[in-house]
N, C-alpha and C positions, 0 to 999 in steps of 0.2 A: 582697476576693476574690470576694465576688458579686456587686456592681456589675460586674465586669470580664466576668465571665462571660455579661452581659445586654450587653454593646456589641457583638457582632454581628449579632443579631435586631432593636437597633434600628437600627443604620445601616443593617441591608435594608430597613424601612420607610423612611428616608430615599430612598435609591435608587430604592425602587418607586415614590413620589410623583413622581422625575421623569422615568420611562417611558412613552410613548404608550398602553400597555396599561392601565396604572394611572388616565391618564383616562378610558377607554373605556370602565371597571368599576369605580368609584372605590370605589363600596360593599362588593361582595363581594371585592377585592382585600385593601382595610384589613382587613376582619372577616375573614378566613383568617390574614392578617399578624398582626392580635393574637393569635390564637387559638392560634397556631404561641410567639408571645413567652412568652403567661400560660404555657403547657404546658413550653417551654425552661426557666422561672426556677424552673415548681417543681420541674420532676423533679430539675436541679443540688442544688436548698435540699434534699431532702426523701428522695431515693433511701436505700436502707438503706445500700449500699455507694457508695464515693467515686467521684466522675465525672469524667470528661473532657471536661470543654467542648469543645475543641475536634476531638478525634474523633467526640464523639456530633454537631456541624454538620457536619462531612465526610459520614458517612455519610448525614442526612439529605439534604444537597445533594446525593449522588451518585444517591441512591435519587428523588428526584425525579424528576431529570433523565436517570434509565436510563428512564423514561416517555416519552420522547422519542424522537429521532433519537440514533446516538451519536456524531456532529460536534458536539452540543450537550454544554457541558466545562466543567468548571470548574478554573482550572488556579493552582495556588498561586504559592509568589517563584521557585520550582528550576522548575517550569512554566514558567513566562514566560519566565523564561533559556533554556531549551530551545528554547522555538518562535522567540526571537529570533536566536539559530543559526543555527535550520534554514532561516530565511526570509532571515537576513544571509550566508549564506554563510562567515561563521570560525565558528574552533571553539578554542576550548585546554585542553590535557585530553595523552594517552598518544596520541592517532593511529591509533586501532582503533576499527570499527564493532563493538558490543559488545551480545549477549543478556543482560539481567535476566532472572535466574530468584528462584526462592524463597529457594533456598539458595548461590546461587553467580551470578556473570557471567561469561559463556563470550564468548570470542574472537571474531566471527562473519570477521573481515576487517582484519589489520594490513596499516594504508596502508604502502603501497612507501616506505622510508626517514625512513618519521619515528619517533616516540621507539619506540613497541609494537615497532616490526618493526629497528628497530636496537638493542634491547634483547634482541631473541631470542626474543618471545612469539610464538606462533604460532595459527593459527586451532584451535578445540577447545579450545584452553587454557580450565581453569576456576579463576576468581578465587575464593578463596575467603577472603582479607583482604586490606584495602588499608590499609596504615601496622598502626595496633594494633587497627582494627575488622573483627570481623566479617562477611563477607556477611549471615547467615545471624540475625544478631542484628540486623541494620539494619531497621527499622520502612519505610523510606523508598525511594523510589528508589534502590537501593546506586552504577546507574550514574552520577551526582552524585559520588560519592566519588571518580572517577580525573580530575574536572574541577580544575583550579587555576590560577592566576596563573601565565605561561610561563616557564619556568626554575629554578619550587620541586620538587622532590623528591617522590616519592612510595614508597613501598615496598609491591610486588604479591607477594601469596603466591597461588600457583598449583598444581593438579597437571595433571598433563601424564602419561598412559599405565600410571597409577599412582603416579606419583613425584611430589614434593611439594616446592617449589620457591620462594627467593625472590629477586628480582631489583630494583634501583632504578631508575624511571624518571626521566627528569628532563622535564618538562611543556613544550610546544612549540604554538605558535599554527599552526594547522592551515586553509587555506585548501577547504574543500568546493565542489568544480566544480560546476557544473549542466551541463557539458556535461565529462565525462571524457575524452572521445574522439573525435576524428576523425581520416578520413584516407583515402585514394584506395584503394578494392579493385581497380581496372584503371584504365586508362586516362585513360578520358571518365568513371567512376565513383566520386564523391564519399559519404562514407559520415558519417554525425552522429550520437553518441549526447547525448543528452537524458534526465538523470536526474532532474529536478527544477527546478520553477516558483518558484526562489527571486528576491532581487533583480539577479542579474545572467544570468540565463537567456537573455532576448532580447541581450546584449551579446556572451555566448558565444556564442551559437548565430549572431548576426549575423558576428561573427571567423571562426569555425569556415565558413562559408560564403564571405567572402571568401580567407579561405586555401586552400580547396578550388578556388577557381575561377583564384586563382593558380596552380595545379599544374595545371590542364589539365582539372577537371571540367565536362562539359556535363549532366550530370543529376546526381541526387541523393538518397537513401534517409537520411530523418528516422527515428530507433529513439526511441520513447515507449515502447517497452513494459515494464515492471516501472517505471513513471515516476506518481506515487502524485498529483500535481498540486503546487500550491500557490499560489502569487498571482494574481487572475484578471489584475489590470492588463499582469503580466509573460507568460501567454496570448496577450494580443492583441495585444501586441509582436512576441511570435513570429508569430504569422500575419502583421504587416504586413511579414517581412522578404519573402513572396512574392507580397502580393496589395495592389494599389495605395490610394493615402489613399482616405477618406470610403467605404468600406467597412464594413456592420455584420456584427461578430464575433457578439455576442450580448446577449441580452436578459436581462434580471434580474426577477422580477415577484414584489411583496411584497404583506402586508394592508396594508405601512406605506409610504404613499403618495412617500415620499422615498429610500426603497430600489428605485422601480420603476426602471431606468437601461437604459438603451441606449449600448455601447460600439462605437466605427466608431474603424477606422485611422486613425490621424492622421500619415503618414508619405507620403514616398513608397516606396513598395517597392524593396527592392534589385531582385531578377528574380523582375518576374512570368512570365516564361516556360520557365524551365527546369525539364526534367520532373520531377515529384518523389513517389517513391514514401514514403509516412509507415507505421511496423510499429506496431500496437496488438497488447496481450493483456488476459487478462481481470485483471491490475495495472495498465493504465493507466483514473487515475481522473480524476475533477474538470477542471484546466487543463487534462490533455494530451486530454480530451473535447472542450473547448473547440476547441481546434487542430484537432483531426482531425475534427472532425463541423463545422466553419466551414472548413475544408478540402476537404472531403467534398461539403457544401453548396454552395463554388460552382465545385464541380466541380475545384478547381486541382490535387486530387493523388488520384490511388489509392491508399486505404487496403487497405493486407493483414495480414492476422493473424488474430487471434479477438477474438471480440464482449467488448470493453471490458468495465468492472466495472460501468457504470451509477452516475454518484454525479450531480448533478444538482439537488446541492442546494447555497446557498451562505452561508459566515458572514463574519463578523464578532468581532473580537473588542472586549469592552467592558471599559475599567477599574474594577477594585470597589477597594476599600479593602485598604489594607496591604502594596501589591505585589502584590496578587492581579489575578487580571482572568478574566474568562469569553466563550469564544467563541460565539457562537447563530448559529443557522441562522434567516435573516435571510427569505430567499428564496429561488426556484429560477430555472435560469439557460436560456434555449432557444436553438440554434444558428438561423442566421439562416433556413431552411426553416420556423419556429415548433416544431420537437420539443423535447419534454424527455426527456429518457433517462437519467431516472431509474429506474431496477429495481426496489429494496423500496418497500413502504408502510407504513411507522413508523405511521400514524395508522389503520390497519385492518388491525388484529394477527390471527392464528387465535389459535384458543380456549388452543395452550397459550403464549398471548402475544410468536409469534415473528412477526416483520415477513414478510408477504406480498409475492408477486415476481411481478410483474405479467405475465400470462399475454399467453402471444403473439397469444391470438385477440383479444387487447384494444389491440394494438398501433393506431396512429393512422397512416396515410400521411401523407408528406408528399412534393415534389417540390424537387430540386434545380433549380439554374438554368438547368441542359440540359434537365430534366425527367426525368430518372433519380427512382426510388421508393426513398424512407428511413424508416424507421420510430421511431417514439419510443420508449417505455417498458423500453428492457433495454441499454443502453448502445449505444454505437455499431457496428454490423453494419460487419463488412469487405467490400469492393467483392469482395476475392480472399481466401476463407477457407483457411487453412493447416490443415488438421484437427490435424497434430502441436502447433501450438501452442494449444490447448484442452486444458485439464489437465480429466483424465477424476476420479472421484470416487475413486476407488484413489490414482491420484498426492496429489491432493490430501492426504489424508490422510498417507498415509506422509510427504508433506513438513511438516505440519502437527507429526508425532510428531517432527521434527529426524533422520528414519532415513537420509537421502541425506548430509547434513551429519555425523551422525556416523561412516557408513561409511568417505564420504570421507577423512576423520580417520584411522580406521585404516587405510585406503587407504595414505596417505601414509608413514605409519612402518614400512611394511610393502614397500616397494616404491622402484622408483628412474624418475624420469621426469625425461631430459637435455635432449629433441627436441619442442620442441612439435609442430611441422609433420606428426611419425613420430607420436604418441598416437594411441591407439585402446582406448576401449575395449572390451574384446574376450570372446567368448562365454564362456569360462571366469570372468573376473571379474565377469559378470553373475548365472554359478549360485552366484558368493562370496557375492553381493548376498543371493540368493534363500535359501542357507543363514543370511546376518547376519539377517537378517528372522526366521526362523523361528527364529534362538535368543534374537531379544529377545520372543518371544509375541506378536509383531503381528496381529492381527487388526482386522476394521472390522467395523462393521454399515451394512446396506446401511438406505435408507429402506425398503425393501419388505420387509426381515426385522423390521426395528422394528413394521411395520402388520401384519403375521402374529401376533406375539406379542403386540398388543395387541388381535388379532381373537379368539386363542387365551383371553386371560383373560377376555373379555365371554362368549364360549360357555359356558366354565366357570361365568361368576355364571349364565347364562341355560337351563345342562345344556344345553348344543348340542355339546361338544366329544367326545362316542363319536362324532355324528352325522359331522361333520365332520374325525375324525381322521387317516383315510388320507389324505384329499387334502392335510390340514397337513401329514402327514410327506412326500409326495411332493413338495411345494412346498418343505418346508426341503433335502429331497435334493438340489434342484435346483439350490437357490441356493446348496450348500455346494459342490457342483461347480463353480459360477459361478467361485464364490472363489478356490477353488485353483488353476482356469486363468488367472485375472485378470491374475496377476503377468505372465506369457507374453503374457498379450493385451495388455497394456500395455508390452513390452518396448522398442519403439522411443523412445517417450516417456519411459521409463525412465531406459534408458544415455545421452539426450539431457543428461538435468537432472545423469545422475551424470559424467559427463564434465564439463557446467560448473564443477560443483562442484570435482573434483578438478584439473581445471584449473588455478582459482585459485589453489589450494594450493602450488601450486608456480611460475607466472609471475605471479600476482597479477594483478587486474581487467584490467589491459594484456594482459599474455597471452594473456586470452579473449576478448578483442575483436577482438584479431588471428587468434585462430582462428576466430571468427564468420565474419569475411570471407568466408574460402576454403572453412567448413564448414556454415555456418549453413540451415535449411532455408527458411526465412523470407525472410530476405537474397539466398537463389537466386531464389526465386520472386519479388521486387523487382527485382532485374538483369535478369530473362527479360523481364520486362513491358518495362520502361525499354529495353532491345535490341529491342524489335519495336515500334516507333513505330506501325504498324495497330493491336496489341491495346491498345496505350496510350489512342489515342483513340479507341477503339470502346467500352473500359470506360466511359471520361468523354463518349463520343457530341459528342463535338467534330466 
C-alpha cells in the first residue's frame, strides 16, 4: 500500500527529466522534485489520521497551478473524455447542455428531439439522482453520470416547480455543430452562426457559406459571439475560407524555441470578395480572436459588437500517465498587425493576488493593411461598437446569480407563448422581473463600495473615521441610490437577455436565431453597414 502511494511523485520526476524546462534548471528542478517526494511518503506513512493519496496530489496539483494562468489544467480520464467531445464534435449521453452544481444538475438546454427533450425534461429541471446515485453524494463531476454507451438506459430523478419526478432516458450519440445555424435574413443577406472552433468548424462554416451563396447571398454577417474558441488550426481554416493562400493568420511566440510558429492559409479562398460583417462580444475568446482580429487586420470584414474577452494566450495539451493528460499554456498568439490582446496579467498580480487587466493607457498601436489603428492588450475593439451589447456590471452579475435563467423558468409555467414573430417582452413583465429580484435578496456590491468599506476600516485602525464620517455616509447615500435605479438603467439590456432566454424555452436554440434575424440589435447594425457600400468601405478605407 505504500509503495503504490509513492508512484506518482516518481513518475513526475520521470516526466520532468524529459521537458526542456528540466534542462534549463536541471538542479533546482530535481531538488524541489525530491523535496515534494520525501514530504509526500512521509506525511502518507506518518499523519495521525488516514490519507488519501490521491486527493491530497489533486489538491496539490491544483494549488500549484492556480499560480498560474487558468488555461493551465490538469485534467484527469472523465477530463480527457470531455475535451475529446468538445473538440470531436459527438457527444453520448441524454442530449441536454446541463449546469453541475453542488447539490443538483439543472437543465440548462434540451436539444430539439433527442433523448432529454423527448423524454419531457425541460430547461430548469434539477437532477437530483441519476439511476441509484445521488447528486449531492457524488465527490466527482455528477455531469459524467448522464454520459453512457447509446441505447443503455438511465433513470433521472428530477424536480420540476416543486414536484419530484422520475423518468427513463434511453442514451443517444448526439452530433454538436459548430455551426447551428444559417440562413438568409433578406434577400442578398446571408446570416452564419459560429459556436465553436472544434474539428469540423471550418467544414461547417465553409457548407453554410456555399449554401447561402446558393440561395441568392451576396454579403454575409459571421455571429462569433458567445463563441469561447477552440482549435487554433480549425481558426485559420475559417479565415482561409475569405482571404486567399499564403496569407499569415498569426503568430504564436514561446521561451521554447519549437513552439515559435507562424500559421499562413494554405488554401485558395472560396470568396475573397464578398462583404462580410463578423459580430464579437465580450464571450468571444481565443479562435474566434483569431478570426476577427486577422480579419480586422487585413481589413477583409468589419467587425461590430463589443470588445471581445481578450484571451491570447495558447496551449497545448500533454499526456501524463494513467489516461490523464495536462493542458499548458505553451505561448501567446499575435494577429498578423503584431498585437497580442491579451487582457489579464497572470504573472503581475495585485496584492490581493488577482490577475491585473492591462490599462488602456498601456495599450500598443498597431496598423492594419489599409492603415487603420488597432490596439493590443484588452481583446479586440470593434470597428462598429454596439453599446447594447457590452454587458454592464449589474447584468453581469445577476447573470452570473442564474436570476435571468431562473426567471425565465417561472416565466414559462406561468404563461403561454404560441407566436414567435408576436413575443414581446413587455413593460409589465419587466416590473415581474424587478419584483423576482427583490424577493430573491439580490443585491451586488459595486467595486467602489468594496474600496469605501475598506477605506472606512483603515480610518477606524488609524481614528480618522469621526473625521471623515459625513462624507462616507453621503458617498454610501449615493451609491445606494445608484443601485436602486440600476435595474431601470439597465433596462434595455435587461429584457434583451430575458427575452433570449425565454425564447428558447419555448422554440429552442432555432427559434432565437430566427428571431435574431428580424430583432437582433447587433445583426441590424450589420445589415445597415452591408446596405450602404460607402459606409462599408470608408470603415475598411478601401
Amino acid at each position: 500500500m505504500k509503495r503504490k502511494r509513492l508512484l506518482i511523485p516518481v513518475f513526475a520526476v520521470v516526466v520532468f527529466l524529459s521537458t526542456t524546462a528540466f534542462k534549463n534548471d536541471f538542479f533546482e528542478i530535481a531538488k524541489q522534485i525530491e523535496i515534494f517526494t520525501t514530504l509526500f511518503k512521509e506525511l502518507n506513512m506518518n499523519y495521525v489520521d488516514e490519507t488519501n493519496p490521491g486527493d491530497l496530489m489533486d489538491t496539490a496539483i491544483k494549488s500549484m497551478l492556480d499560480d498560474l494562468d487558468p488555461y493551465t489544467q490538469f485534467y484527469n480520464e472523465q477530463d480527457v473524455e470531455a475535451s475529446r467531445i468538445n473538440n470531436a464534435g459527438d457527444y453520448t449521453g441524454i442530449g441536454a447542455k446541463v449546469l453541475t452544481l453542488k447539490d443538483k444538475l439543472v437543465i440548462v438546454e434540451p436539444y430539439k428531439n433527442y433523448a432529454a427533450d423527448k423524454a419531457g425534461l425541460k430547461a430548469g429541471d434539477e437532477i437530483i439522482k441519476v439511476d441509484n446515485v445521488l447528486v449531492d453524494d457524488f465527490k466527482d463531476d455528477a455531469g459524467n453520470l448522464l454520459q453512457g454507451a447509446a441505447g443503455t438506459e438511465v433513470n433521472i430523478t428530477y424536480k420540476r416547480q416543486g414536484q419530484t419526478n422520475t423518468v427513463k432516458i434511453i442514451r443517444e450519440s448526439l452530433e454538436i455543430k459548430a455551426v447551428p445555424h444559417y440562413s438568409m435574413i433578406d434577400d442578398q443577406t446571408g446570416f452564419i452562426v459560429l459556436r465553436k472552433f472544434n474539428k469540423k468548424a471550418s467544414a461547417e462554416t465553409l457548407g453554410a457559406l456555399r449554401a447561402l451563396k446558393n440561395q441568392g447571398a451576396t454579403q454575409l454577417i459571421l455571429d462569433l459571439r458567445g463563441n469561447p474558441g477552440g482549435l487554433l488550426n480549425e481558426a485559420v481554416n475559417v479565415t482561409n475560407i475569405f482571404v486567399p493562400k499564403n496569407q499569415l493568420v498569426v503568430t504564436t511566440k514561446s521561451k521554447v524555441k519549437k513552439y515559435n510558429k507562424t500559421y499562413y492559409t494554405k488554401r485558395d479562398a472560396i470568396d475573397t470578395e464578398i462583404p462580410l460583417v463578423v459580430l464579437i462580444d465580450g464571450s468571444s475568446a481565443s479562435a474566434s480572436e483569431i478570426v476577427s482580429g486577422a480579419l480586422q487586420d487585413m481589413d477583409r470584414a468589419v467587425v461590430v459588437g463589443s470588445r471581445s474577452f481578450g484571451k491570447g494566450l495558447v496551449q497545448r495539451p500533454k499526456p501524463l500517465t494513467y489516461g490523464t493528460q495536462m493542458k499548458i499554456t505553451i505561448s501567446r498568439y499575435y494577429t498578423p498587425s503584431g498585437r497580442c490582446i491579451q487582457a489579464l496579467d497572470y504573472w503581475n498580480r495585485d496584492k490581493n493576488g488577482k490577475a491585473t487587466r492591462v490599462k488602456q493607457e498601456n495599450y500598443n498601436e498597431f496598423k492594419t493593411r489599409n492603415g487603420r489603428s488597432v490596439y493590443d492588450g484588452g481583446g479586440v475593439q470593434p470597428d462598429i461598437e454596439v453599446e447594447l451589447s457590452k454587458q454592464t456590471p449589474i447584468t453581469k452579475t445577476i447573470l452570473k446569480d442564474n436570476l435571468v435563467f431562473n426567471f425565465a423558468t417561472d416565466y414559462y409555467y406561468n404563461n403561454t407563448v404560441e407566436d414567435l414573430t408576436a413575443f414581446e417582452f413587455s413593460e409589465n413583465d419587466f416590473k415581474d422581473f424587478k419584483k423576482y429580484l427583490k424577493s430573491t435578496g439580490f443585491n451586488f456590491e459595486t467595486k467602489t463600495e468594496k474600496a469605501l468599506n475598506d477605506l472606512m476600516i483603515t480610518a477606524k485602525d488609524e481614528e480618522l473615521n469621526t473625521v471623515i464620517s459625513s462624507d462616507y455616509e453621503n458617498l454610501v447615500s449615493e451609491i445606494k441610490a445608484y443601485k436602486s435605479s440600476a435595474i431601470d438603467k439597465n433596462k434595455t439590456q435587461l429584457k434583451a437577455l430575458l427575452t433570449d432566454e425565454i425564447i428558447k424555452r419555448y422554440f429552442y436554440s432555432e427559434g432565437l436565431y430566427n428571431y435574431y434575424t428580424a430583432n437582433n440589435t447587433e445583426i441590424k447594425e450589420a445589415i445597415s453597414i452591408l446596405n450602404n457600400q460607402q459606409q462599408y468601405n470608408n470603415i475598411l478605407r478601401k
